[in-house]
BAVOZA-921874 format. One record per residue (C-alpha): x, y, z. Coordinates in pm, whole numbers, plus 50000, padded with zeros to 5 digits. Example, Ala and Ser with C-alpha at 12.3 -4.5 7.8 and 13.67 -1.06 7.14 Angstrom:
<sites>
512304955050780
513674989450714
</sites>
This chain:
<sites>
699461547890346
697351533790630
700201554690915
699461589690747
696061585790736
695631573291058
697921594191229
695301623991353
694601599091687
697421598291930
695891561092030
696691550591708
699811565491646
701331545291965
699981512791818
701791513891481
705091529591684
704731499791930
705501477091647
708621492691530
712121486691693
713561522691804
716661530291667
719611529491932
720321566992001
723371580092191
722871605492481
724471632792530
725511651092799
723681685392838
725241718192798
722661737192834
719061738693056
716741713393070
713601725692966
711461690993018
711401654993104
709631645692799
712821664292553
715841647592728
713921613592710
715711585492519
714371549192452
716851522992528
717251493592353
718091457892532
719621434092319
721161395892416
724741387192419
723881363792110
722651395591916
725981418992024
728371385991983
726641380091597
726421417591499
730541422191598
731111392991377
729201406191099
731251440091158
734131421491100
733271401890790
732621433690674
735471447390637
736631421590553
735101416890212
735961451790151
739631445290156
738881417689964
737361435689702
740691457689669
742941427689729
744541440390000
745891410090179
747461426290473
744561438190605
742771403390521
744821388990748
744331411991022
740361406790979
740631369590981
742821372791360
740461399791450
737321375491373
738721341791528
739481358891823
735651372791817
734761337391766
736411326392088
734551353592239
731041344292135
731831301492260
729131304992545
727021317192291
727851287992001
727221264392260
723601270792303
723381278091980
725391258691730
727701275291488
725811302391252
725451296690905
727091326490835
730181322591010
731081289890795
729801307690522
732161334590541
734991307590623
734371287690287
734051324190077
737581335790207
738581298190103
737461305089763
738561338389785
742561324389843
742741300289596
741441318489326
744671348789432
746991312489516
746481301289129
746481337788961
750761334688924
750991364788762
749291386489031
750801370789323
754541382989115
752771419489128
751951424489438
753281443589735
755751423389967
753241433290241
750301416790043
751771387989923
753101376890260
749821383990410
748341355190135
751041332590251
750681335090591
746511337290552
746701304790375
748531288090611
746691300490885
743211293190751
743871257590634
744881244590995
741961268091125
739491253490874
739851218691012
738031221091324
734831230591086
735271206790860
731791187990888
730001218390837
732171233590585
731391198990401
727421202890491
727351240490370
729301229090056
726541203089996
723961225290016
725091264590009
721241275889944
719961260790276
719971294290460
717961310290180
715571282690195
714671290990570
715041326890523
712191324790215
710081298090464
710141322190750
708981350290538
706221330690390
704591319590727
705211356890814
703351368290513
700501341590594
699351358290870
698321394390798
698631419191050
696151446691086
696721477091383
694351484291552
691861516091404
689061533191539
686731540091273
685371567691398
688761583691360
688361571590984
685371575690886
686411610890681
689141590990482
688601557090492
685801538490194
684461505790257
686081476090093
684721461289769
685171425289823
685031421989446
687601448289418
689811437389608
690031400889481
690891421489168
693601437389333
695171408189477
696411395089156
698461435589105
699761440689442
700531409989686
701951431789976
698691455089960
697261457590347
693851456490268
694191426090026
696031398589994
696231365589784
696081338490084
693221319090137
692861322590473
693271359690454
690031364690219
688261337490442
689171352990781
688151387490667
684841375790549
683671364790857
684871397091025
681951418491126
682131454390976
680921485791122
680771515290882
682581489790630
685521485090835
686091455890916
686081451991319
688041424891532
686461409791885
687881394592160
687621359692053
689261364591740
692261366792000
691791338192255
693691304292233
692641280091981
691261246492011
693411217591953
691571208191639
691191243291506
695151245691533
695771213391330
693501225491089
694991255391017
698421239091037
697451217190714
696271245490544
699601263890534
701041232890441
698691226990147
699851264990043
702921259890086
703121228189805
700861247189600
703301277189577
706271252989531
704431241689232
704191270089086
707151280289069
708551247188940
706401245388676
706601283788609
710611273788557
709651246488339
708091272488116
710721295388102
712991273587997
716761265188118
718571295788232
722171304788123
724861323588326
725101358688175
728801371288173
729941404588280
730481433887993
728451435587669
726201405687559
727631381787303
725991355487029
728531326687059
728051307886764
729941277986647
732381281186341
731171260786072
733701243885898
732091231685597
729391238985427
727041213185389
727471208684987
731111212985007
733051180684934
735701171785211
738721164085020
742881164485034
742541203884897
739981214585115
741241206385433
744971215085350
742771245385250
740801250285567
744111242585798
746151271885648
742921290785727
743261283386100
747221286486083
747261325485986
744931328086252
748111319686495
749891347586686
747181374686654
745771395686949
742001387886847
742621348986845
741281326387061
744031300687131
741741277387278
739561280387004
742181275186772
743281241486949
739511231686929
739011239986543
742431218986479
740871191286666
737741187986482
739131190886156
741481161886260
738241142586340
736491156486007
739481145485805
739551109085981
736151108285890
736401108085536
739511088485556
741851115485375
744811093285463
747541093585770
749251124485630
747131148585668
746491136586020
750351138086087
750131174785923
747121184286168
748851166586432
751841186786437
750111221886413
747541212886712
751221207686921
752391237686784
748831250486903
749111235987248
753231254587280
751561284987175
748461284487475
751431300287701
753081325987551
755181338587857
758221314687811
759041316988222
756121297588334
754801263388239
751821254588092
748501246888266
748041211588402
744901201688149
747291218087859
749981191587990
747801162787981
746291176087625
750401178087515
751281146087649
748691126687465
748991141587137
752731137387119
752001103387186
749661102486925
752031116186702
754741092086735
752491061386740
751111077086376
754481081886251
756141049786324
753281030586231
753261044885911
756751036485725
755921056485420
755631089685574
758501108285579
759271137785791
761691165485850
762311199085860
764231201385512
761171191385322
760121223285153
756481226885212
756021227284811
757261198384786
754961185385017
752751152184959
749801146485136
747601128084909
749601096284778
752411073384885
754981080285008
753981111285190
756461142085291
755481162485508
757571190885674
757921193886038
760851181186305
759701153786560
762641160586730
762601198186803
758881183286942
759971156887179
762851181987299
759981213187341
757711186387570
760751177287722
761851214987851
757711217987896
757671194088196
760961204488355
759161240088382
756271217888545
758601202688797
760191238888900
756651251388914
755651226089180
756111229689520
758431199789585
757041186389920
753131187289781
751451155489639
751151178689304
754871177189277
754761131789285
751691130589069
753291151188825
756891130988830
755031102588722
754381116188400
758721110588368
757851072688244
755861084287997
758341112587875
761251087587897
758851058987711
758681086887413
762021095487404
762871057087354
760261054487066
761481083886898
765331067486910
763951034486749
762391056886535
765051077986426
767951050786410
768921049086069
766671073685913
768441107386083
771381121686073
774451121986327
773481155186471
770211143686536
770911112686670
773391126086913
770771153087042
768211123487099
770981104887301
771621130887515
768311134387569
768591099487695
771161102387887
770251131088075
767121112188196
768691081688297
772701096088441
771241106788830
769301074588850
770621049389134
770151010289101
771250996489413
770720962289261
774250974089076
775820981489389
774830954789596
775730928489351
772390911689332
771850921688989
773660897888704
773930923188458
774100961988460
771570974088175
771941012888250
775771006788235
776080994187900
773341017787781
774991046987932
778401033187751
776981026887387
775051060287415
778331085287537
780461067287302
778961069886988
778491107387116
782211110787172
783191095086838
780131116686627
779721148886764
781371179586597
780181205086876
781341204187178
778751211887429
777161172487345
780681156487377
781571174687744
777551173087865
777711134687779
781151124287964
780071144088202
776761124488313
779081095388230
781551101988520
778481110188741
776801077388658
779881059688757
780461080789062
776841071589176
777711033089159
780711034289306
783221033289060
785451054389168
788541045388946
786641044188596
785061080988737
788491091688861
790241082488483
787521095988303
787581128988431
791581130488454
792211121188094
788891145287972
790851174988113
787461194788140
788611209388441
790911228888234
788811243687952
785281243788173
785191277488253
784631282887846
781301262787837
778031279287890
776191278088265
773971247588233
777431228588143
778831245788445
776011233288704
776581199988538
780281203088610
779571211788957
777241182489029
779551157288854
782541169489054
780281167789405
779601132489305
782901123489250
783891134889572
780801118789745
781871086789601
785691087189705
784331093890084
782601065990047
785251043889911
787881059490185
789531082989986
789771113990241
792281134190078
790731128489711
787181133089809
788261174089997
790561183389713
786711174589449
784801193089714
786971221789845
786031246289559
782141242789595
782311244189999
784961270089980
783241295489891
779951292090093
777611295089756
777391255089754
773051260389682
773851281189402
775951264789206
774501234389185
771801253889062
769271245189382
768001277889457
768951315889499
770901330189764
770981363689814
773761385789727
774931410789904
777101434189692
774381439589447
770641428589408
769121411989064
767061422988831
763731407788745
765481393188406
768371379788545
766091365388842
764121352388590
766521336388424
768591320188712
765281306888805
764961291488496
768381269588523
766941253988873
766881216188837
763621199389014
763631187489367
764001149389298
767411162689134
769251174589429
771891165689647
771501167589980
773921201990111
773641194890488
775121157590375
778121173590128
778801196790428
779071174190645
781441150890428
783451179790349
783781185990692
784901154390802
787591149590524
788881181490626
789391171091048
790601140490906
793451159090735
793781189090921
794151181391278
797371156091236
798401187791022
797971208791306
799401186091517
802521177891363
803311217691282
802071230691595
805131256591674
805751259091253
805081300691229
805111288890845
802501264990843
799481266190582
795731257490597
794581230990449
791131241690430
790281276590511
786171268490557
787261245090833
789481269690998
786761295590992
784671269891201
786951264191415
787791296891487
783841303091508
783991279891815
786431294091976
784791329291989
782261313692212
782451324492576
780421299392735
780321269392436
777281243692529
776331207592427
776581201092038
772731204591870
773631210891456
776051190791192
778881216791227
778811214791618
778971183291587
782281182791365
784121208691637
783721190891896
785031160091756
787731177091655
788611190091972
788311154292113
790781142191826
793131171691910
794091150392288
794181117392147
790721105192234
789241089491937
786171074392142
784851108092236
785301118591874
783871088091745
780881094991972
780341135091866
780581118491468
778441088591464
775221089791709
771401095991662
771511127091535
774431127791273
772571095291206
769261109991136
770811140090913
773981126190752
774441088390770
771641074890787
771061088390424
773571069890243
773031032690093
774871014590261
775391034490622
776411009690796
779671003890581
780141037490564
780291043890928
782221016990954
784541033190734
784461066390922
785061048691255
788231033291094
789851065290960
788981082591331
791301057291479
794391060691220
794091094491284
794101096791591
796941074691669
798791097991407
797761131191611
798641111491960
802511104591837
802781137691670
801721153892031
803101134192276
806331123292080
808761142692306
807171131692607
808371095992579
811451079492532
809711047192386
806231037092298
805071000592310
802770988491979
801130967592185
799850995792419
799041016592144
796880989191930
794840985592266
794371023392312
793271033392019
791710992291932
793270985691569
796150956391469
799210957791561
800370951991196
798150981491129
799771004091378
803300990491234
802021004590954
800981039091007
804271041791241
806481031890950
804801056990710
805551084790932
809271072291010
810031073590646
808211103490548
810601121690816
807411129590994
808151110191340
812091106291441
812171075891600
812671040291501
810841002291549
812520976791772
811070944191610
812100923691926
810540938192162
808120957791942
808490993092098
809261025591915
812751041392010
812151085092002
815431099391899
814931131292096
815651153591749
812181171691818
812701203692008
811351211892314
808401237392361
810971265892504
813521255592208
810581256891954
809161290992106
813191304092064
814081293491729
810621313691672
811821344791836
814691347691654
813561338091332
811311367991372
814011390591523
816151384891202
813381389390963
812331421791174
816421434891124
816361421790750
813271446690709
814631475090839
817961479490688
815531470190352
813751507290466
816701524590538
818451515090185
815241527790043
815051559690228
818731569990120
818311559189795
814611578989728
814161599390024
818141618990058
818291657989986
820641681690019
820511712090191
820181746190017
821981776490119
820901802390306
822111836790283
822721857890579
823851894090557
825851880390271
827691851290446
827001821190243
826501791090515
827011758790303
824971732290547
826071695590574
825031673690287
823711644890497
824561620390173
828121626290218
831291612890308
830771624490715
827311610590744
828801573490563
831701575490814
829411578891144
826681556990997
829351529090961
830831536191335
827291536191474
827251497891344
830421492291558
829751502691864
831051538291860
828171556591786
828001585192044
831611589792045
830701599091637
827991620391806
829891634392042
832451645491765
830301657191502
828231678191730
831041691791909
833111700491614
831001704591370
828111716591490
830241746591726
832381754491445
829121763191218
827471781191557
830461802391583
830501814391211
826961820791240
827151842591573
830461862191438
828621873191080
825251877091266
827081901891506
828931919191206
825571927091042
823731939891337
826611964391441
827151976591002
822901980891046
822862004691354
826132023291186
823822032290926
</sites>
């Protein structure tokens, strides 16, 4: 009020504007006259590079928290580039300064901000492909950016309110000292009424921020020794001269002593009010706690079983709270262990607050919360520990729940333990998919597979000799299928004296085989049979498993999971012949899952895109659903890579041996289409990946030079990805070093064969470093498999060629004229068809009324010269049939055609 009043003297007026900040006004450049200095005058405001640095940060954050309030990631990520790189602008200034409060303030909001869109699953499925890249990417980005401010982000964490704290301090020492412009009273005197000192302690208590009074101490004090004039108050000169030391420190304690006396205030003006409560958004609610009994209301068998079915048609409305419901279960659980109502009714409470827990998530694609898994996982445990401590209780779902018994021994209640264990069971492998696989989430959560396997054993001992076949083969295959991919290398090594998982495994998949009427239990359990065997090495009990099962016949009837199953168990099989050296077995059990390039797909490890036509959400949805967990996979780049190597192995001696056969067939087309990959190359470098690797060995192996090959197989890097990843590597490269050698020897005769006349074992074992007697070996195999024509001299242990191998130039002729012949044999095929289909005869044409019957090319004449073309006196035919022919039929036509014209000008 005090600036309108005042505002009839012009000295007065540039007092109060003195103590304002101008606003920052643009000029413009004039378009017209300039009619005065005073008009086109502009104030101009200086600010500090710490004040433009801060206020372009703030700009920033900003707009950044309105994106954020529209969840538009994209542009989130833009404004968190946009405002690092202004940070590394404003360094000079941070030095001087330290970091601002806001700046890590913002940092730890757009933290919060992340993980609360990171956890939100069903949004992050909604959103844009734009947006939810942008939230990848952001929360990548911010988590390596994050750890440069990590002691501060800590110390802000700590203590977010710190800021305030200063902020409110500042303001308080600011409001301590009043400030009073300057005023002339005799420029007042018309408006202006002496202060009541009474008054105005009156009005203190109303209005704090009032100019004339105010509630400080020093305020009333200061203005009582003032000296008025007219009842203004008046300031001197001294009033603004420098303070004594003492004065100073005495005024120093006295806004200290305000300062506690304020802060006890409030605290004791909280104390008071009592404790607050967080308010939450929408319409104010009265939460009030369900009673469940009244107090005069006896707690007995009936009124629980009473008060449960209460809670229980409660389940599977919109209005229910789940987590309620799992709540209200729980205490009447406690209520009815209270009173000691007897372990039924706790089993019968016990198997609705599971069913309770299985309905929390009713969107059968995701997995349940982690707190809901730990709540499931302990009160399955409960269960069983309840049920098979109590032998009179008996359960199962063909109890009627009539003929239910709750009260006296022996209880019956209804409900399946099994369908249970089997529901936690599929619960935690959605758990495992839900994980990412390379986070400590995904190893804290595997550890709950001890606990799942520990209940699955209890439930067996608990079911053995109480259920029925069915049953118990369901609860061995549950078994099995957590204990077949397991490896004990204490089995393979030999260390261990007995095998425990074997004979489990056997007991469990035969009484399986002998019991089961369906199908799907029988092939699942020989299935993880022959994989447990392949995984130990036992190739010839895997081998005559699957050979006399004859699944490979009727598989393609069984249902997908079986499939994937399948798949793995025939991937392990071949894993485990390369291992034992069995080349050729191990690519014939891996050629149909490399074949076809979709080797992450069918063994149901992820999604490859397809390029003929894209899924649907539901069939996504479901595919994603048949994924096995991480710590179930094979490696690919390793079954590549094996598959690979079987098929050089095999395929180059091939190659060799037919190498001018036009006839010849591929082994295995994948390796071909490598190979052929390679060759495409203009300018082929150094070998860097697996498959590189595998090409240029196999170029190596094609001249005979098994070192080089040996080299490109087995170094660091084919150690690193492949080898090194197998038990026992060094056996297995060992192995592979072996089978180089044989075959390269092999490839070597089959290539240089016509070359020599004779070939010394003796040389030969050095070259390629193996025994003679295995070199006699391989050497016999091939004479006697008509694949090398030659023959051993035992004396002087040289192999005799016989020369019965043609010669490039005979090779490249027989070729010629094996495709000559077939090229004759194809045409007289087309001509046979084209007189047989394609022959017409020719209609007649009248002229003038001469009929001119033209030659029927199907008859006797055309046979005749057709059969002299073939020999040799095919023009002379010409010759004749044009010249007689041909002239006699010219002549008739020229004769009539002459007759008509001269009968036409006649007339």
């Amino acid at each position: 009020m005090s600036r309108f009043f005042m505002g009839s003297d012009s000295e007065s007026d540039d007092s109060v504007s003195d103590t304002e900040v101008a606003p920052r006004t643009t000029t413009k450049p004039a378009t017209g006259y300039q009619f005065s200095d005073e008009e086109e005058e502009t104030k101009r405001e200086v600010r500090s590079a710490k004040d433009k640095r801060f206020e372009e940060l703030k700009n920033i954050m900003k707009n950044m928290n309105n994106h954020k309030k529209i969840k538009d990631m994209a542009n989130v990520l833009q404004d968190f580039e946009d405002l690092a790189k202004a940070y590394v602008k404003t360094k000079k200034v941070i030095e001087q300064t330290g970091i601002p409060r806001f700046y890590i303030k913002c940092l730890v909001e757009l933290e919060d901000f992340i993980c609360e869109m990171w956890e939100d699953r069903e949004g992050r499925k909604q959103m844009s492909k734009p947006n939810s890249k942008g939230l990848t990417t952001l929360r990548q980005k911010l988590r390596k950016y994050m750890r440069d401010f990590e002691d501060d982000i800590k110390a802000y964490r700590e203590n977010p309110d710190a800021e305030e704290e200063e902020l409110q301090a500042e303001s308080e020492d600011e409001e301590d000292i009043e400030v009073v412009p300057s005023i002339k009273p005799k420029a007042a005197d018309g408006f202006l009424k002496p202060i009541d000192k009474a008054a105005a302690e009156a009005d203190d208590d109303d209005d704090d921020d009032s100019l004339w009074g105010s509630d400080h101490e020093s305020s009333s004090s200061s203005d009582d020794e003032l000296p008025s004039v007219g009842g203004l108050r008046q300031y001197t000169a001294a009033m603004f001269l420098k303070k004594t030391g003492e004065e100073a420190s005495k005024e120093a304690e006295a806004k200290r002593i305000r300062k506690e006396e304020k802060a006890q205030k409030k605290k004791d003006s909280k104390k008071d009010e009592g404790e607050w409560t967080d308010v939450v958004k929408g319409a104010p609610h009265v939460i009030e706690k369900t009673v469940m009994f009244a107090k005069d209301t006896e707690v007995n068998h009936e009124a629980v079983m009473k008060k449960l079915t209460e809670i229980i048609s409660a389940r599977g409305k919109k209005s229910t709270d789940r987590n309620e419901q799992i709540e209200l279960l729980h205490e009447l659980a406690t209520i009815a262990n209270t009173n000691n109502l007897g372990p039924a009714v706790q089993v019968k409470i016990m198997f609705n607050i599971v069913a309770a827990i299985y309905d929390y998530n009713p969107n059968i694609a995701t997995c349940m919360r982690s707190e809901m898994w730990e709540k499931c996982i302990k009160n399955v445990g409960d269960l069983l520990d309840l049920i098979a401590n109590n032998a009179d209780i008996t359960v199962g779902e063909n109890i009627l729940e009539d003929s239910e018994n709750v009260e006296t021994s022996p209880y019956r209640v209804r409900g399946c333990i099994l369908t249970v264990v089997e529901r936690m069971d599929e619960e935690f492998t959605k758990m495992l998919q839900a994980c990412d696989a390379h986070s400590t989430e995904y190893v804290d959560r595997l550890k709950d597979e001890t606990v799942v396997c520990e209940m699955i054993e209890k439930l067996q001992a608990y079911l053995e000799g109480k259920a029925t076949t069915e049953e118990m083969c369901r609860i061995y295959l549950k078994r099995i299928e957590h204990t077949y991919y397991k490896f004990d290398h204490t089995i393979v090594d030999g260390t261990a004296t007995e095998d425990p998982t074997r004979e489990v495994m056997q007991q469990l998949c035969k009484y399986i085989h002998a019991k089961d009427n369906s199908d799907r239990l029988r092939t699942r359990a020989m299935l993880c049979h022959i994989y447990h065997h392949a995984l130990h090495n036992r190739w010839y009990q895997a081998r005559d498993l699957m050979l006399m099962s004859h699944l490979q016949d009727t598989i393609q009837h069984s249902d997908i999971p079986t499939q994937i199953l399948y798949n793995r168990t025939m991937v392990q099989l071949g894993l485990c012949a390369f291992r034992e050296g069995m080349i050729r077995d191990s690519h014939n059990a891996l050629v149909d899952i490399q074949s076809g390039g979709r080797a992450k797909e069918l063994l149901a490890q992820g999604l490859l895109l397809q390029r003929q036509h894209e899924r649907t959400p539901e069939q996504e949805k479901i595919e994603k659903r048949r994924l096995l967990p991480y710590h179930m996979h094979i490696n690919l780049e390793l079954l590549e890579c094996v598959y690979l190597v079987s098929a050089m192995l095999m395929e180059i001696p091939y190659m060799a041996a037919h190498e001018f056969d036009a006839r010849r067939r591929m082994i295995s087309k994948n390796f071909h289409h490598v190979l052929r990959l390679s060759e495409r190359q203009t300018l082929p470098g150094p070998p860097e990946s697996m498959r590189e690797h595998v090409v240029a060995a196999s170029k190596a192996m094609k001249k005979g030079n098994w070192k080089e090959c040996q080299n490109f197989i087995i170094n660091d890097k084919m150690n690193a990805k492949v080898w090194d990843l197998f038990y026992q590597k060094d056996r297995v490269r060992d192995m592979v070093t072996r089978k180089i050698q044989e075959e390269s020897l092999r490839t070597y005769l089959f290539t240089y064969s016509s070359v020599y006349d004779s070939l010394s074992l003796v040389s030969l074992s050095e070259m390629f470093e193996l025994e003679i007697s295995v070199v006699h070996s391989i050497i016999s195999k091939m004479i006697i498999n008509e694949e090398l024509m030659a023959s051993l001299d035992e004396p002087t242990r040289t192999v005799v060629m016989h020369r019965t191998e043609p010669t490039r130039l005979q090779s490249l002729a027989l070729q010629l004229s094996e495709k000559v012949s077939s090229l004759v044999d194809n045409n007289e095929k087309i001509m046979e068809f084209k007189q047989g289909n394609f022959g017409f005869q020719k209609t007649t044409q009248n002229y003038g009324g001469y009929q001119q019957n033209k030659d029927t090319w199907q008859g006797n004449k055309y046979q005749q010269n057709k059969d002299n073309w073939t020999g040799g006196s095919k023009y002379q035919n010409k010759d004749t049939w044009q010249g007689n022919k041909y002239q006699q039929n010219k002549d008739n036509w020229t004769g009539n055609r002459r007759n008509q014209n001269r009968q036409q000008r006649a007339y």
